[in-house]
Structure formats: C-alpha cells, structure tokens
C-alpha positions in Angstrom: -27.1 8.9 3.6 -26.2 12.8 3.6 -22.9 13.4 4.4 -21.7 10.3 5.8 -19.0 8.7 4.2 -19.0 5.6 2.5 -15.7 3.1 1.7 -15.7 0.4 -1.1 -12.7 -2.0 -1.2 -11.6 -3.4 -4.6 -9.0 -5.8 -4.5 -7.2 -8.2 -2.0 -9.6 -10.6 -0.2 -9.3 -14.8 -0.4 -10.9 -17.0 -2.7 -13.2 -19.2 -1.1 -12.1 -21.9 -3.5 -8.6 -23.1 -2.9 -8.1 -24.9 -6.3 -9.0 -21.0 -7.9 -6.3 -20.2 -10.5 -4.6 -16.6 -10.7 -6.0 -14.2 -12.5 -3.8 -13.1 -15.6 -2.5 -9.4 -15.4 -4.1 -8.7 -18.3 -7.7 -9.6 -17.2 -7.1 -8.1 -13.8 -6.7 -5.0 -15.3 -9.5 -4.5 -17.4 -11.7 -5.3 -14.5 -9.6 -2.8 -12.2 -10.3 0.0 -15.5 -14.3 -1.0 -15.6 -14.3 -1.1 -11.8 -12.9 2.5 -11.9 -15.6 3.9 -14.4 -18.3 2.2 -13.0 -17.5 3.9 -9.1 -16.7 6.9 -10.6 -19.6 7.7 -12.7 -22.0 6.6 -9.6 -19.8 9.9 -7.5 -16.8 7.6 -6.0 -13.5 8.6 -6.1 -10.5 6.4 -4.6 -8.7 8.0 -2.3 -5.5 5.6 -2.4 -4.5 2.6 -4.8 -7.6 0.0 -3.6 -10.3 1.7 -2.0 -13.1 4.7 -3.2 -15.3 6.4 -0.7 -18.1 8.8 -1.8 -18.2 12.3 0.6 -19.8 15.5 0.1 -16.4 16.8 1.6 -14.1 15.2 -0.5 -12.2 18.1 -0.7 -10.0 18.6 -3.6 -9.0 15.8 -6.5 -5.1 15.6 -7.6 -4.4 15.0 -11.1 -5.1 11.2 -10.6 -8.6 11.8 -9.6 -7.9 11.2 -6.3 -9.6 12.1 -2.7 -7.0 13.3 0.4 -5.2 10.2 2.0 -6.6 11.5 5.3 -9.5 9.1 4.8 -7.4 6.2 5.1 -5.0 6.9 7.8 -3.4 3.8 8.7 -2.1 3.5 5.5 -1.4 7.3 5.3 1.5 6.8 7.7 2.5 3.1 7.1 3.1 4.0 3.4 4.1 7.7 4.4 7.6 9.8 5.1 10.8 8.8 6.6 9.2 11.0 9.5 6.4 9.3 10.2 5.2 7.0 12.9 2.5 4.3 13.5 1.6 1.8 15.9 -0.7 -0.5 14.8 -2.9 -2.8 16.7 -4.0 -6.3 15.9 -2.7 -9.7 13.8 -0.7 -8.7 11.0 -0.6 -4.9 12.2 2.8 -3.0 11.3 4.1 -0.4 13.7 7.0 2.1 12.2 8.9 4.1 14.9 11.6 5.5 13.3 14.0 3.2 12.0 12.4 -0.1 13.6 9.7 -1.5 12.0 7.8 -4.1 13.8 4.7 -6.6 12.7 2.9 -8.2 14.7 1.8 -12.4 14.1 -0.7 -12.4 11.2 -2.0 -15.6 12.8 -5.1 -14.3 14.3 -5.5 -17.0 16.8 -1.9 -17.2 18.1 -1.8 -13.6 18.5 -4.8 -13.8 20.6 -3.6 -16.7 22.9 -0.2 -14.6 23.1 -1.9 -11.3 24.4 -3.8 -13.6 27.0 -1.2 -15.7 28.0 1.6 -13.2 27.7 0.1 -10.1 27.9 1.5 -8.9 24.5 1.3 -10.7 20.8 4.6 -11.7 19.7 6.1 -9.6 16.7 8.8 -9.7 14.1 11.1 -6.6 13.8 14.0 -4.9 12.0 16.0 -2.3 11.7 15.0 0.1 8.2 18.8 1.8 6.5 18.5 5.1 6.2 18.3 5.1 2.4 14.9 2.7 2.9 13.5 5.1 5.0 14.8 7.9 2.8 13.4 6.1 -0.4 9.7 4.9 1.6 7.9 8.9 0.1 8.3 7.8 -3.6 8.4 4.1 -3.6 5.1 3.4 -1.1 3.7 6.9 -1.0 3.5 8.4 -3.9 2.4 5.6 -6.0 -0.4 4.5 -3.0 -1.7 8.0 -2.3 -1.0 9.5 -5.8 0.7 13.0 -4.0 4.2 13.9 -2.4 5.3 17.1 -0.9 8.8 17.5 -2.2 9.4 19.3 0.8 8.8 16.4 3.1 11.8 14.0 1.5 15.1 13.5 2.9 16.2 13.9 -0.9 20.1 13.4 0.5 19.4 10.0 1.4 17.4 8.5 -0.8 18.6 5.8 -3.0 20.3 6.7 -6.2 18.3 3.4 -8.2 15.2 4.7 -6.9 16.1 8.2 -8.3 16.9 6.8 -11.3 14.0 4.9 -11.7 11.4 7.9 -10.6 13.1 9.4 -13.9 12.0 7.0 -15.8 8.7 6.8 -14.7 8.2 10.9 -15.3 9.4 10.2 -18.4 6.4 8.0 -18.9 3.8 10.7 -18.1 3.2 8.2 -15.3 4.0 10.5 -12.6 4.8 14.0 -12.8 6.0 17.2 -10.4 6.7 21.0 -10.1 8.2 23.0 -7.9 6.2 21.7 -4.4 5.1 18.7 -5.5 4.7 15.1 -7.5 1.6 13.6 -8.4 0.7 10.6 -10.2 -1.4 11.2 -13.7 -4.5 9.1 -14.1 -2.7 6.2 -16.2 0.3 6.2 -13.6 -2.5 5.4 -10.8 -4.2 2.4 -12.6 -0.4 0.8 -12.2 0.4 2.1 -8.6 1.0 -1.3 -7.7 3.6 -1.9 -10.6 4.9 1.8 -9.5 4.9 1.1 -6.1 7.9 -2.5 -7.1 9.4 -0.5 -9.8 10.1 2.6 -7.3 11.6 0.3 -4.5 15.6 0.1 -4.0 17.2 -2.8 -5.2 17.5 -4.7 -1.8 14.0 -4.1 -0.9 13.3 -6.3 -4.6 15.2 -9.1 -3.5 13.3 -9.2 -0.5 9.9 -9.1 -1.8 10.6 -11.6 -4.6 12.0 -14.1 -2.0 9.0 -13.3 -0.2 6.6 -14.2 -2.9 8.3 -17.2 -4.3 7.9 -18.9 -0.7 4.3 -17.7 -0.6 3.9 -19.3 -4.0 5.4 -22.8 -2.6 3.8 -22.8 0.8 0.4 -24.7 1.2 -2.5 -22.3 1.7 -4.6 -23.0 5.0 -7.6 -21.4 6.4 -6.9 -20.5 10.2 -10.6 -21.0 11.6 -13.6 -20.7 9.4 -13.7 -16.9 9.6 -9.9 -16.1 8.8 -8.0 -15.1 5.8 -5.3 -17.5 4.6 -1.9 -17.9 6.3 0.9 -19.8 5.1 1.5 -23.0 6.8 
C-alpha cells in the first residue's frame, strides 16, 4: 500500500447481541495490552487512546509510543485547548466555539428528518465555566493524545482538584513533564481512559456518573438496522 495510511479502531462499537454482558475491567484490559503488542509488532502505532494507523511518515513517537494527533483531527480539537474550536457535522457531532459547546441529536434518523424539514438538526448546548475550559488540556487531552504543551494552558484558571490530582498521577510515573511539556509514559496510556475521569474537575464527575447510571437504566434500542444504539 506504499505510503498510504491505514487506521485500525479498537474499542467502542455495539454488540450485536443485546442480552451480551459487560466485560469485566480486568479482562478488558488484557485484551487492550495483547491488542497493543500484536499492532505494534506488525508496524502500528496508536496515535490517540483507541485507534493505530501504520504510515511511513509517522513522524516522531512521544514517550507513550505514540504517533502526532494530527492524524485524528476531530478529536484533536474536541479533546484539545481551552483555545480551540470545532464544528462538527452529523448525528451526535460536538461543536466547541469558545465557551458554548453544542451537540447535535445522536438519533440518526431524527437529525435527518430535522435538516429536511427544518433545514438544520436540532442540538443541545451549554455554556463551559472557565475553569472547565481551563482544565479540558490535562483532563481530555493529555490523557487522549498522550502530549501537552505547557505553554498552551491557561494554568490561572484551571481547577485546583484537577491540579491536585495531575500530582498524583506524576507521582505514579503515569504521566510525566519538563520544562515545555507533559507526556504520558507507556503504562499511563494503557489507562488514558481511567486518566482521562480521574483528571476531570469534580463537577464534570457528577455529571458523567449521572450520565452513566441513566444509560445503565434506560432500555437499549437499535434505531434502524444499520444504526448504533440509542437510549430510548
């Protein structure tokens, strides 16, 4: 395939079987660590928390073994600096324009009869505090992408629990940082995921763990024969 690059997606995704019981944590993440040295020892590299892509032009690896986020660029700015903007397009999309943060219906079908009917999907919005946006570089970043230019951080603003907490986690070996920069280590990337809760402010938790406990209690359906699930 020369130089062309290829992607490989680990992670996410439906089962097809709706009575399919969770994974534990524990097998989960011995098939996430033979995953990784099976892609890696065939010339992938992931270049953020999920996916690997295999490129002659790589460019350089960060201590986590990581390609550039510039291969993935959605998620390069959706889970980038305070100073970053997006607009996304499509169900589900998120859009972040400064402080307001929009997203758009993750019902595929409605949000096509919207945009006919209506000309535009409907979306749901709010307004991001300043210490959430402050906070986004080490809680979504850094922890997704594995790198963070120290530089780039509205350190003034960020929140003091997350501070706290990015102490602890250095402290680990999990992530650590020098003069420009903060990277996670190898071991701190096969738990970005845990990172990326761990790192968020205390308000942002609560959401989250609402969030899942009504996605636990809500009946799955599949929207149309092609679509992911939805919660009813």
């Amino acid at each position: 395939m020369g130089g062309r690059i290829r992607t490989i997606y680990i992670g996410g995704g439906s089962p097809s079987v709706l009575s399919m019981e969770p994974s534990s944590l524990a097998h989960r993440q011995v098939l996430r660590l033979f995953s990784d040295t099976v892609l890696r020892e065939c010339g992938y590299a992931p270049c953020n928390g999920h996916s690997y892509i295999r490129d002659a032009n790589c460019g350089l690896l960060n201590l986590a073994g990581m390609c550039s986020a510039d291969n993935f660029r959605y998620h390069k700015y959706l889970h980038g600096y305070h100073d970053d903007y997006v607009v996304g397009f499509g169900a589900s999309a998120q859009s972040i324009l400064g402080s307001l943060i929009t997203r758009a219906n993750p019902n595929r079908s409605d949000y096509i009869a919207d945009t006919r009917e209506h000309g535009a999907p409907k979306v749901h919005y709010n307004w991001a505090p300043t210490r959430q946006s402050a906070s986004k570089a080490l809680c979504m970043r850094l922890p997704y992408s594995g790198y963070v230019a120290k530089e780039r951080i509205d350190w003034r603003n960020v929140d003091p629990f997350v501070r706290e907490n990015l102490r602890h986690v250095i402290k680990a070996g999990l992530v650590v940082e020098d003069e420009h920069c903060m990277q996670l280590t190898r071991t701190g990337w096969q738990w970005y995921s845990g990172l990326m809760f761990y790192l968020l402010p205390q308000a942002d938790r609560a959401v989250l763990d609402d969030y899942v406990a009504e996605m636990l209690n809500a009946p799955a359906v599949l929207d149309g024969a092609t679509e992911v699930f939805t919660a009813a």
